[in-house]
N, C-alpha and C positions, 0 to 999 in steps of 0.2 A: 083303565083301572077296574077290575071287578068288585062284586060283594065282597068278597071273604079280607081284602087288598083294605077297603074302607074301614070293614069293620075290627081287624087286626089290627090299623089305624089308631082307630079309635080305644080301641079294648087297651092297649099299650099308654095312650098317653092316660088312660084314666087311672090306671094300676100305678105311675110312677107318684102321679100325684096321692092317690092313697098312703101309699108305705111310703114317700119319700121323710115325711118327720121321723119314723123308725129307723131308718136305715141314718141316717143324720146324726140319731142319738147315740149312734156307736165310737167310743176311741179308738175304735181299732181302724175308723173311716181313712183313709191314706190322704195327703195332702198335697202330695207334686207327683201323683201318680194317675193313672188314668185309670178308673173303675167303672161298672155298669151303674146307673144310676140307679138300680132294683136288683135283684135276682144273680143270676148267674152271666159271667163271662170267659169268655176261654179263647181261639187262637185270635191273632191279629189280623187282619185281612185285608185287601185292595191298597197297600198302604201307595201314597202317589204323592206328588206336588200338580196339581191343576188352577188356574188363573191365579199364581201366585199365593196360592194357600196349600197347606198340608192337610191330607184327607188319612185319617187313623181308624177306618171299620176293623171290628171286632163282632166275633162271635157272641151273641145275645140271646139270652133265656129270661125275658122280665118275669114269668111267672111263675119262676119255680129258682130259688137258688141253690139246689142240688144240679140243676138242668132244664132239656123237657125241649119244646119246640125249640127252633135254632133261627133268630131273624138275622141279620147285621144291622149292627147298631152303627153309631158315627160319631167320632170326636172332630174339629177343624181349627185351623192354627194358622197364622202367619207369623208364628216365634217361636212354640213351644214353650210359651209358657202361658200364654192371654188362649183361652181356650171357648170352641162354641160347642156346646153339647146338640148336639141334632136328634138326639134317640134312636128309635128303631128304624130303619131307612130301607130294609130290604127283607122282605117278608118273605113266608115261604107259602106262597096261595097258586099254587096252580098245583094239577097231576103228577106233575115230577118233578117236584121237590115240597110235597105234603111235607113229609115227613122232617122238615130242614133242611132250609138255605145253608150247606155244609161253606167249607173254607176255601177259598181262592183269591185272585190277584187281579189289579186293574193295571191295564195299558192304557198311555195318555198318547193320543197315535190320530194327528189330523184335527184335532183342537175339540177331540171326544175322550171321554174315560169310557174306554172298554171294559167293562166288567166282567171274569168270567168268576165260575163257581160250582159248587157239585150239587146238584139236588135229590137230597136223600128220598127214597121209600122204601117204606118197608113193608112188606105184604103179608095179610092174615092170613095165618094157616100153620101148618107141622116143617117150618123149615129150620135152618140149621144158620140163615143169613150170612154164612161166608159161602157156599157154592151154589148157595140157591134163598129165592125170597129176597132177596133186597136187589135196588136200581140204584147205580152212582151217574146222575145226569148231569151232563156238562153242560152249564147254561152259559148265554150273554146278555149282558145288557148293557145296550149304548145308550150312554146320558149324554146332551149337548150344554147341557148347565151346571152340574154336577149337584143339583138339586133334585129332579124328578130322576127315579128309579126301577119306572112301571114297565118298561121296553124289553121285555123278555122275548127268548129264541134257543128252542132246544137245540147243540149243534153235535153231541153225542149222546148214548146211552150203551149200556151194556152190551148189545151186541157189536157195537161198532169196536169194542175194543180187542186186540187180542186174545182168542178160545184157549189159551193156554191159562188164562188169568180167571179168580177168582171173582167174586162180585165187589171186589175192595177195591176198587181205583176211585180216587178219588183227591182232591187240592190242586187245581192246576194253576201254576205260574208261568205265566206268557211273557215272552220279551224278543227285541227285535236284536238279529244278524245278520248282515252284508246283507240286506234289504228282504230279507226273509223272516217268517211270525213263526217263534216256535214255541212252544208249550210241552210243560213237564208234568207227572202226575204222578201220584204215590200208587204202589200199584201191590199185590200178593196174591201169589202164584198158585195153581193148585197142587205144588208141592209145599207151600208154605216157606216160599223166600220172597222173602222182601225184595221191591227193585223199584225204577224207576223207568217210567213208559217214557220213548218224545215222540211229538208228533211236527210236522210242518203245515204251513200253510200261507198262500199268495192274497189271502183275503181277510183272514181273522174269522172268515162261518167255515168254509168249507178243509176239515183238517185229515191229515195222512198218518199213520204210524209211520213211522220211519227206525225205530233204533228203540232196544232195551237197555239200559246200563243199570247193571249188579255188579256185589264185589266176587271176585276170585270164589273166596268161602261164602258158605253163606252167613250173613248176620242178621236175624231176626226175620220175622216174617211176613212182615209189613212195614215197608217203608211208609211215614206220613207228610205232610209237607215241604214237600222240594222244592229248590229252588237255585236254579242254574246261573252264577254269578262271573263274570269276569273283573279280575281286581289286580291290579300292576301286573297286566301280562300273564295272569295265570290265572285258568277256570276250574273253578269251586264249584263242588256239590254239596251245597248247607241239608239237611233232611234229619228228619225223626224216626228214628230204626223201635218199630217195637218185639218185644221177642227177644232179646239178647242178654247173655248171662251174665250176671255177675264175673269180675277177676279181681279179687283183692280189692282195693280202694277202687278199682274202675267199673265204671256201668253199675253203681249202686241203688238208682232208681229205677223202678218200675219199666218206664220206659226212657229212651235215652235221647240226644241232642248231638251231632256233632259235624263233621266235615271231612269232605274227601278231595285231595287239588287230583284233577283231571288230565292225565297226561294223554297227548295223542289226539285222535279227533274221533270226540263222543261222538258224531252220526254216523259212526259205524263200527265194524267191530273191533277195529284197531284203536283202541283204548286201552288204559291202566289206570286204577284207581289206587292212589296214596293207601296206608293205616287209618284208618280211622282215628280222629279225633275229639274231644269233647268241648264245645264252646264253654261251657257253663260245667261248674262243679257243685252248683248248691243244689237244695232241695227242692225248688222252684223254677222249674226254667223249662219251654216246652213252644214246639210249636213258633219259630222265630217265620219272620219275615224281613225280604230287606228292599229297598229301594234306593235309586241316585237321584238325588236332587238337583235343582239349577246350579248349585255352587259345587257340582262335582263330586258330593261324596257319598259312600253306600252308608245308607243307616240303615241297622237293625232293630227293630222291637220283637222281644217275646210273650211270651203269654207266662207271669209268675205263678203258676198254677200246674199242673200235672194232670191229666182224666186218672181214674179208678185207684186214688189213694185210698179207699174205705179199710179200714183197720188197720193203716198205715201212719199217717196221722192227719191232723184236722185242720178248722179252718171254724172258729168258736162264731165268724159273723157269720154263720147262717141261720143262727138264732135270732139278728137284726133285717134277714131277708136280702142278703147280698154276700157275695164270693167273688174273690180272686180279682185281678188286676194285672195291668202290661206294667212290661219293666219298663225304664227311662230310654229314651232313643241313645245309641250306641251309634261311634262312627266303626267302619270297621277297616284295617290295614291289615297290610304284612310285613312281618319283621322276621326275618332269621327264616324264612319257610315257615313262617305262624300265623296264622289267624288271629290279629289282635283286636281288642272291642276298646273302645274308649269313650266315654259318656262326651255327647254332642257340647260344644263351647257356651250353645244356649244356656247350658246350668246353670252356668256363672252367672246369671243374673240373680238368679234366686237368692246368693249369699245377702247374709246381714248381718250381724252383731259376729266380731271375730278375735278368736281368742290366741295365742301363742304361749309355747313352751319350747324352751330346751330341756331336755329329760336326761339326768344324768344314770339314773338307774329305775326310780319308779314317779307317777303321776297319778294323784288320786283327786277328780274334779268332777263336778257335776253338768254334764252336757244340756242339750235341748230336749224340745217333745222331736225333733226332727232337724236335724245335721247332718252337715260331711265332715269328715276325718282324714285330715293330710298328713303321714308321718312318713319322713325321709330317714333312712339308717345310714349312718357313718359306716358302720364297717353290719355287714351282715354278721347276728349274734340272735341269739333266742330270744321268743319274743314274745310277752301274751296280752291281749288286750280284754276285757269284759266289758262288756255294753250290758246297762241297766240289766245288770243283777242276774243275766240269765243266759248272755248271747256270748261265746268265747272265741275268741281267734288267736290261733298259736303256731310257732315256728319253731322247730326242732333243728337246730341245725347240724347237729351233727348226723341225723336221719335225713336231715333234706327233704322235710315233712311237715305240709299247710294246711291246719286243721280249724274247721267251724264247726264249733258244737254248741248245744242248746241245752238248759235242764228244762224243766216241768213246763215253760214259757212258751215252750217248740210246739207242745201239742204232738207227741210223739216225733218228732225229729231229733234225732240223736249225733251222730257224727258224719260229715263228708270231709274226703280229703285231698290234695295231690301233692305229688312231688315236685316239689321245688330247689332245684341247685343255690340259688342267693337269693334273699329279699331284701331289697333295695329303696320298695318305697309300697307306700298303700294309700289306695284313696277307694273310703269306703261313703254310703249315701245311707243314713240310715232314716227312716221314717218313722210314723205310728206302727206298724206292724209290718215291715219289711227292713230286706237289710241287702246292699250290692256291693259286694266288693271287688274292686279294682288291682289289681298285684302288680308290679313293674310294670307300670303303663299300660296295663291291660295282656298283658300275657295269659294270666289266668284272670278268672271269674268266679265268682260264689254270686248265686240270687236266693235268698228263703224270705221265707214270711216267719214269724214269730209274732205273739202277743203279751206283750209286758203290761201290767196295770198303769194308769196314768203317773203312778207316785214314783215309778221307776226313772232316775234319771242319769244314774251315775256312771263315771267310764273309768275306769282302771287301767293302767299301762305298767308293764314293767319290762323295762329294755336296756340297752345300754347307749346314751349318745345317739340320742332321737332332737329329732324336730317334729315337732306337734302343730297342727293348725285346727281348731276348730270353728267350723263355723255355722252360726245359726240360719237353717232356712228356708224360704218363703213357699207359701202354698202357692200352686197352680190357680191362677184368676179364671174360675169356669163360668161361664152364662147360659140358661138357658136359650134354645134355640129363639 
């Protein structure tokens, strides 16, 4: 452990204790959701199961809740829902990664968490930082406790990567095949396409390029966060394209979220990559990670948050000294050749106080500060729901058309949308200042933030020949470490 190691330490847990009464006194503070305990948070990172607990690092900024230095911070769980707050856990104190412990993934591989990660720098002077002036460093670090995090080891840097590439690589997610360590990394070119670097390796230090995979055309010009999954016999490319244009209701955020099934064998050129898909349709969604756990299944967490929304729209708690927040852990399947999300069984514990409706045509009732929403449709028919006074969700069925819209509450978020052939059922999560919703068992997805005044409680329905369940529920039990 060096000086800088200590004193970051230290600088960190003094800062959370200062502003943590401020940040506390906000409603818009989320309740079963996972937030930074100060400042700013953004992608999810090393997500793992190690000695029978869940480990949930995230991007961390204690001192500044627009951004600014990048540590990883740590949440730990043995339920997902009983939670141990660990704070800042992975600092950015050595030469190469000054500038930010950037984003990456831990392997649990011989009863260590492998840690890798990008460590940013950025160099003073007249550059341009995409072909010159910045280092994307691939770091590791093996913990044998999954406590200490000091064990740093540079095992790339910008020259080792491909001279066709920009200074943009960077998020590597490692994982094991037919006894071989492979790792993935977001990469832009210096043509400016987006793609995705792999490398090999027989040891986890010493690693090879081996294979690029982009699509056909090109789509955006930086791939961020990859991450190479197999899921009922078919290999997924989950990844963050940024760069890509808008088409009608499609790709309407800044930067996007989606998936590619992988035909063929990615380590070499004989591949095909699917259409592109969009996990998430709200306003919120960025930056996913997944992992398999002991019982078998892939979950996902994203990051409900987006970088460089500035005069896009806002985010009113950074006036109390803290931003953004991970969505709820998601299992993830396939159905029909889809990508489905469905919020992990652990939820269910959370319910409490539960209400019922049969809805003949409309239901006008007053929800919680923080509920789910079960409505089942007899026959698919138009449909619109209003959550506290400002949050809309609508079904167009003869367009075949799933709309969430916000007024004045969104903070500049206005409409997203998708095509939807029938809706059959919804299960939405709504919080203090977020909203997820669920479509036919997770077919589609909406994630956004919104902020309603606390006196906001009411929910509107008008449908035909619903079933309504609502239920009130319980905040996440967090401890300090």
């Amino acid at each position: 452990m060096n000086a800088l190691n200590k004193d970051f330490k230290k600088l960190a847990k003094l800062i959370e204790k200062d502003l943590k009464d401020k940040v506390n006194k906000d409603y818009h503070r989320l309740n079963f959701h996972l937030m930074p305990p100060i400042g700013w948070l953004n992608d999810p990172n090393g997500l793992c199961e190690f000695n029978g607990e869940y480990y949930i690092f995230y991007q961390y900024s204690p001192f500044d809740a627009n951004g600014g230095a990048k540590f990883w911070g740590l949440y730990k769980t043995k339920d997902f829902i009983n939670w141990e707050d660990n704070g800042a856990k992975v600092f950015s104190d050595q030469p190469y990664d000054c500038h930010g412990a950037y984003s990456g993934s831990t392997l649990v591989y011989n009863g260590k968490m492998n840690i890798f990660y990008t460590g940013n720098v950025k160099n003073i002077g007249d550059y341009d930082y995409i072909n010159s002036g910045r280092e994307h460093n691939t770091i590791l670090i093996v913990s044998e406790d999954g406590k200490n995090f000091d064990n740093k080891k540079l095992l790339m840097k910008n020259s080792d990567y491909p001279n066709n590439l920009t200074c943009h690589v960077r998020d590597p997610k490692v994982f094991i095949e037919n006894d071989k360590f492979y790792m993935v990394q977001g990469a832009r070119d210096k043509e400016d396409i987006g793609q995705v670097i792999l490398f090999e390796s027989d040891d986890l230090v010493n690693w090879k390029f081996i294979n690029t995979i982009k699509s056909e055309d090109k789509f955006g010009y930086m791939w961020e966060c990859p991450d190479l999954i197999n899921l009922d016999n078919k290999t997924i490319l989950i990844v963050s394209p940024q760069g890509v244009e808008k088409e009608g209701i499609k790709y309407n955020n800044i930067y996007q979220t989606g998936y590619y099934f992988i035909e063929g064998d990615y380590k070499s050129s004989n591949y095909k990559l699917s259409d592109f898909e969009e996990i998430d349709r709200g306003f919120d969604f960025y930056a996913p990670q997944t992992f398999k756990d002991s019982k078998g299944r892939t979950i996902l967490i994203g990051w409900m948050g987006l970088p460089d929304i500035e005069g896009l729209y806002s985010n009113p708690t950074v006036e109390f000294n803290w931003q953004h927040a991970l969505t709820i852990p998601r299992e993830l399947n396939i159905r029909n050749n889809k990508l489905i999300q469905t919020p992990i069984d652990e939820l269910k514990e959370l319910r409490k106080t539960k209400k019922e409706f049969e809805v003949k045509n409309s239901l006008v009732d007053e929800a919680f500060d923080t509920f789910e929403v079960e409505v089942d449709f007899k026959n698919s028919s138009d449909f619109k729901l209003v959550i506290k006074e400002g949050v809309t969700l609508e079904y167009l069925k003869n367009e075949k058309l799933f709309n969430l819209s916000f007024n004045e509450i969104g903070f500049g978020r206005d409409i997203r949308s998708c095509k939807l052939e029938n809706l059959n059922n919804l299960r939405i999560f709504v919080d203090t200042s977020s909203i997820e919703i669920f479509i036919n068992d997770g077919e589609e997805v909406f994630t956004s933030r919104f902020y309603p005044t606390e006196d906001k409680k009411g929910i509107n329905i008008e449908g035909e020949n619903l079933k309504v369940r609502i239920y009130e529920l319980a905040s996440f039990n967090i401890k300090g470490e």
